[in-house]
C-alpha positions in Angstrom: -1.6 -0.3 -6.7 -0.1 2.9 -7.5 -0.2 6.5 -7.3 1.9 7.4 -3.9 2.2 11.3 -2.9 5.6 11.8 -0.8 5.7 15.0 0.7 2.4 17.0 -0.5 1.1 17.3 3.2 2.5 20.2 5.8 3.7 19.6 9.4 0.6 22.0 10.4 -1.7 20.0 8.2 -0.4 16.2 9.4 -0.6 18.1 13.4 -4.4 19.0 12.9 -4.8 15.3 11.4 -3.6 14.2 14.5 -5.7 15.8 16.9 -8.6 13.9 15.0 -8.0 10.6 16.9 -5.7 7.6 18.2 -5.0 4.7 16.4 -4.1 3.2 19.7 -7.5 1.4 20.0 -8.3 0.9 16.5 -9.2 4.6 15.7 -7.9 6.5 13.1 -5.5 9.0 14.4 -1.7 8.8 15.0 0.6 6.5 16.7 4.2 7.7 17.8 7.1 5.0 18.7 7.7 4.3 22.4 10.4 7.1 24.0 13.2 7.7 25.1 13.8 4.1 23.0 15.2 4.9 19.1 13.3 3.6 16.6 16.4 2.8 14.2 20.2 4.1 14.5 22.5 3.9 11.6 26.0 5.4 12.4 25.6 9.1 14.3 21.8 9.3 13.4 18.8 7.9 15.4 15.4 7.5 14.7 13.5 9.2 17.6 10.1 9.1 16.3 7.5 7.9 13.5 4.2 8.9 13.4 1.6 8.7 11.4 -1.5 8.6 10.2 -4.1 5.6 8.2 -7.3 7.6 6.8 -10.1 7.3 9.0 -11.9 4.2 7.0 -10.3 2.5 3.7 -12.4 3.5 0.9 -15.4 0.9 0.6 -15.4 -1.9 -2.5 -17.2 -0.4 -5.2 -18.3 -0.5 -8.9 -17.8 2.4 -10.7 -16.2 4.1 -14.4 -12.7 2.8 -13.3 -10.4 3.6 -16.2 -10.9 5.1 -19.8 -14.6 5.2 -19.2 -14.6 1.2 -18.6 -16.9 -0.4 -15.4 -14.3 -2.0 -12.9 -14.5 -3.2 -9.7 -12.0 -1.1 -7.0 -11.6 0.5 -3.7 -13.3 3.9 -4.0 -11.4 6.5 -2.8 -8.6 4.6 -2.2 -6.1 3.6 0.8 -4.2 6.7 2.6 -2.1 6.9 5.0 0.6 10.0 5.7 4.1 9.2 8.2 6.5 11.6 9.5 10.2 10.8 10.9 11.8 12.9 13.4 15.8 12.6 13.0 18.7 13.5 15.4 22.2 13.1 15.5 24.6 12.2 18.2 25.8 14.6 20.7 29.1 16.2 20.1 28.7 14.6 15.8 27.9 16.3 12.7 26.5 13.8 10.4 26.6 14.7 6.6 24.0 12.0 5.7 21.5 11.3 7.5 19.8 9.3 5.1 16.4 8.8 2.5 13.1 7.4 2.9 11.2 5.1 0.4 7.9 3.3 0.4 8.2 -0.5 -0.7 4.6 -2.3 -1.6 4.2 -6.0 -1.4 1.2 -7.7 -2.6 -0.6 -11.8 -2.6 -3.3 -11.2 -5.4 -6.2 -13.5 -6.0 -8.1 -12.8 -9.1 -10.9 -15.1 -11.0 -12.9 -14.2 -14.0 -15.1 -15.2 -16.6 -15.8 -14.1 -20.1 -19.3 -13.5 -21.8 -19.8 -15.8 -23.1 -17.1 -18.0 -22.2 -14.5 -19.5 -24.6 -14.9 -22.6 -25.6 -11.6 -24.1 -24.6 -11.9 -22.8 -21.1 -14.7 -21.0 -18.5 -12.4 -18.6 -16.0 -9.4 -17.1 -16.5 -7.2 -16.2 -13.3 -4.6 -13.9 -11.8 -2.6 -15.3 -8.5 0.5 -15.2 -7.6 0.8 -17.3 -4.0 3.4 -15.4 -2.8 4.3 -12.0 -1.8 5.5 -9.9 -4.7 6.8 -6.6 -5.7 4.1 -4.4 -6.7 5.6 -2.2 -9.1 8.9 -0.9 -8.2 11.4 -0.1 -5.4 10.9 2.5 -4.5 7.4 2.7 -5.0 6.6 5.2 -7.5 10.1 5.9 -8.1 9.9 8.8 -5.3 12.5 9.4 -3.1 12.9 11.8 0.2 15.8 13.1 1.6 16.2 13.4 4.7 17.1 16.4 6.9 18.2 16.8 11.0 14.8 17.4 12.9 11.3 16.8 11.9 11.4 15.8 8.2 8.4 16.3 5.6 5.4 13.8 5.8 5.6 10.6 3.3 1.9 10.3 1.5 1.3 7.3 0.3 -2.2 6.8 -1.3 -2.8 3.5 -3.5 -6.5 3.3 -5.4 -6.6 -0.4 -6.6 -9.0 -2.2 -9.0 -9.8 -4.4 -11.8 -11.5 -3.6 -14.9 -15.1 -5.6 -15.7 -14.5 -4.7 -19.5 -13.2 -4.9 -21.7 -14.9 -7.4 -23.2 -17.5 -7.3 -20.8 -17.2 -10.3 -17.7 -19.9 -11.9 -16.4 -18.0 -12.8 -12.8 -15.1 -11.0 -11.6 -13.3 -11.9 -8.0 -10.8 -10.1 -6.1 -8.8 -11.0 -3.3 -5.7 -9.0 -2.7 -4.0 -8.5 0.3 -0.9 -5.6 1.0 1.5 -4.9 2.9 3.4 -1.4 2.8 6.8 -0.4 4.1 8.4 2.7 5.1 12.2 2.0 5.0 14.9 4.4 6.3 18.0 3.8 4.4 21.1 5.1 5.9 24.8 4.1 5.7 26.4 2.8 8.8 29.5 5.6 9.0 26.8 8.8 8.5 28.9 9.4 5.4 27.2 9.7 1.9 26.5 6.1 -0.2 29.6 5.5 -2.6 30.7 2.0 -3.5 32.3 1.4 -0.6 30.3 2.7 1.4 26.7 1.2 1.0 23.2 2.2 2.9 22.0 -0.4 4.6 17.9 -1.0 5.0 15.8 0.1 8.5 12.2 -1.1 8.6 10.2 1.8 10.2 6.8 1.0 9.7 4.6 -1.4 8.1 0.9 -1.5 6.9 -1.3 -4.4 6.4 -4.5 -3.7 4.4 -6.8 -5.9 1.7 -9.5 -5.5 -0.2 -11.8 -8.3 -2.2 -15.6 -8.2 -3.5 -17.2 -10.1 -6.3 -18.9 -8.6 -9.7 -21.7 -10.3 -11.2 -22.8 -9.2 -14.7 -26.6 -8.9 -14.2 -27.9 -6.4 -16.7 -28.6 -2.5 -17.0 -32.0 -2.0 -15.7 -31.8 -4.7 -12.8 -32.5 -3.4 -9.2 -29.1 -2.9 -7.6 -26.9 -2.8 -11.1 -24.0 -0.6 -10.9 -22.1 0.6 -13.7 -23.9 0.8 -16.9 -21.1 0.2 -19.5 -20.7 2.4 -22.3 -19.3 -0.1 -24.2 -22.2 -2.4 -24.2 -25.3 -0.3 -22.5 -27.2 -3.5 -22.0 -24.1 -4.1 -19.4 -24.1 -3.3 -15.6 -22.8 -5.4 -12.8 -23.8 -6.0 -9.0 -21.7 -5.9 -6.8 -21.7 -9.1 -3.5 -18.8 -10.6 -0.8 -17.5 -6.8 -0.5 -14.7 -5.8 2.1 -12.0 -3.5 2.5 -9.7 -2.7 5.3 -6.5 -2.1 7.4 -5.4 -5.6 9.4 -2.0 -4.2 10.9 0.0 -0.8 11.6 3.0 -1.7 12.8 5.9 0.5 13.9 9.8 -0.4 14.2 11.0 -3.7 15.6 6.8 -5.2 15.6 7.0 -4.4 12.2 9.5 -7.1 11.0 8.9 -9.2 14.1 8.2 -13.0 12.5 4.8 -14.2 11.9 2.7 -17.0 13.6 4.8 -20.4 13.6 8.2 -18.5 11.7 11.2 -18.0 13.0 12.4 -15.4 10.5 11.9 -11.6 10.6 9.2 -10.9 8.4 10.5 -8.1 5.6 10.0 -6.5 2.5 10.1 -8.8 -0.6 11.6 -7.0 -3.8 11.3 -10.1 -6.4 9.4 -11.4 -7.9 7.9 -8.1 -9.2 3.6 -8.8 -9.5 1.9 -8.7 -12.8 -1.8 -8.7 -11.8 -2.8 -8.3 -14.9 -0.8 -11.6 -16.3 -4.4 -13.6 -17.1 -4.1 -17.3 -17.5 -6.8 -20.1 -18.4 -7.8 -21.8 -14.9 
């Protein structure tokens, strides 16, 4: 649930990425919106193309020295993907804006744990929030990229998320998150830079679905299959069960805000509440 990169990748790096596959059936590779059809227009600016790339495979759940030397349970390696947005203008118009691109994240978060040993008031302590939320900011990471006529430079997002085992040490940890990430054009209507009176207005580009979940079981350094020896408490190291990671969805222009099964609104981006996965309750 953080680190994004936006524009660390070359045009010549993200076209030899390409050649690797198609994501059209499932494959990593790249996916490029329908033509001659616009993906998004705002004012004298169209959106002729998105493409992009989702990393081969999702990292895989693991257990592993997740932050300041402390065991935690996360996605190894992380969840990539890379997007690039070809502008144009109108014939005959010389648009002076033509817009930014920011990254929005949206999460559901399911987390269960319990402490060793446990307190005597309670037995697990949880982290949900049963709605979409903000995960972190808009826009994600603070990063912003300006956009330019043409082919503009790739968007890297990469988001490596996890939860800590320790400390003090857990003897069950559970995680069930699911995420979905937007790419979102903003561009004022006039092709005229923002002011006041003169506000951008939102274009959904692309969105990615992806979760992760597994389940940590505290079983003791030494046991066949531990992972993790703490070096807090050495006699600590956790196994690792109910693993999976993946990406559900990559969805670009209209199909990515068209509404769900049994709604009648356009699914979009949700920028409140803001998540706080790390907000532990008794449960």
């Amino acid at each position: 649930m953080d680190r994004p990169r936006l524009g660390s990748l070359s045009r010549r790096e993200f076209t030899r990425m390409c050649a690797l596959g198609s994501v059209a059936l499932g494959l990593p590779g790249c996916r490029t919106s329908p033509q001659p059809s616009a993906v998004a227009v705002a004012g004298d600016v169209r959106v002729n193309s998105v493409k992009f790339r989702v990393s081969p495979t999702i990292g895989s759940v693991g257990i592993g020295y997740y932050m300041a030397g402390n065991c935690g349970i996360e996605v190894a390696g992380g969840f990539h993907f890379s997007a690039i947005v070809d502008l144009e203008s109108a014939p005959g118009t010389a648009p002076q804006y033509f817009g930014v691109l920011k990254i929005a994240q949206n999460v559901i978060y399911s987390r269960k744990r319990t402490l060793v040993p446990p307190i005597p008031q309670h037995q697990f302590e949880c982290a949900r929030n049963g709605q979409w939320s903000l995960d972190g900011q808009y826009p994600y990471n603070n990063q912003t990229l300006i956009c330019v006529a043409g082919t503009n430079p790739p968007v890297n997002f990469a988001d490596d998320p996890g939860v800590l085992l320790e400390v003090p040490p857990h003897e069950t940890v559970t995680v069930d998150d699911h995420f979905r990430t937007w790419l979102i054009w903003e561009a004022t209507d006039n092709s005229l830079p923002v002011a006041a009176s003169n506000p951008a207005k939102q274009h959904i580009l692309l969105r990615v679905d992806w979760s992760w979940k597994g389940e940590a079981t505290q079983i003791g350094a030494g046991t066949p299959g531990a992972l993790c020896t703490s070096t807090q408490i050495p006699a600590d190291a956790w196994g690792l069960s109910n693993q999976a990671s993946g990406v559900d969805n990559t969805l670009i222009g209209s199909a990515a805000t068209a509404p769900q099964p049994g709604a009648s609104a356009p699914t979009m981006p949700v920028f409140s509440p803001v998540a706080t996965p790390n907000a532990w309750v008794p449960c």
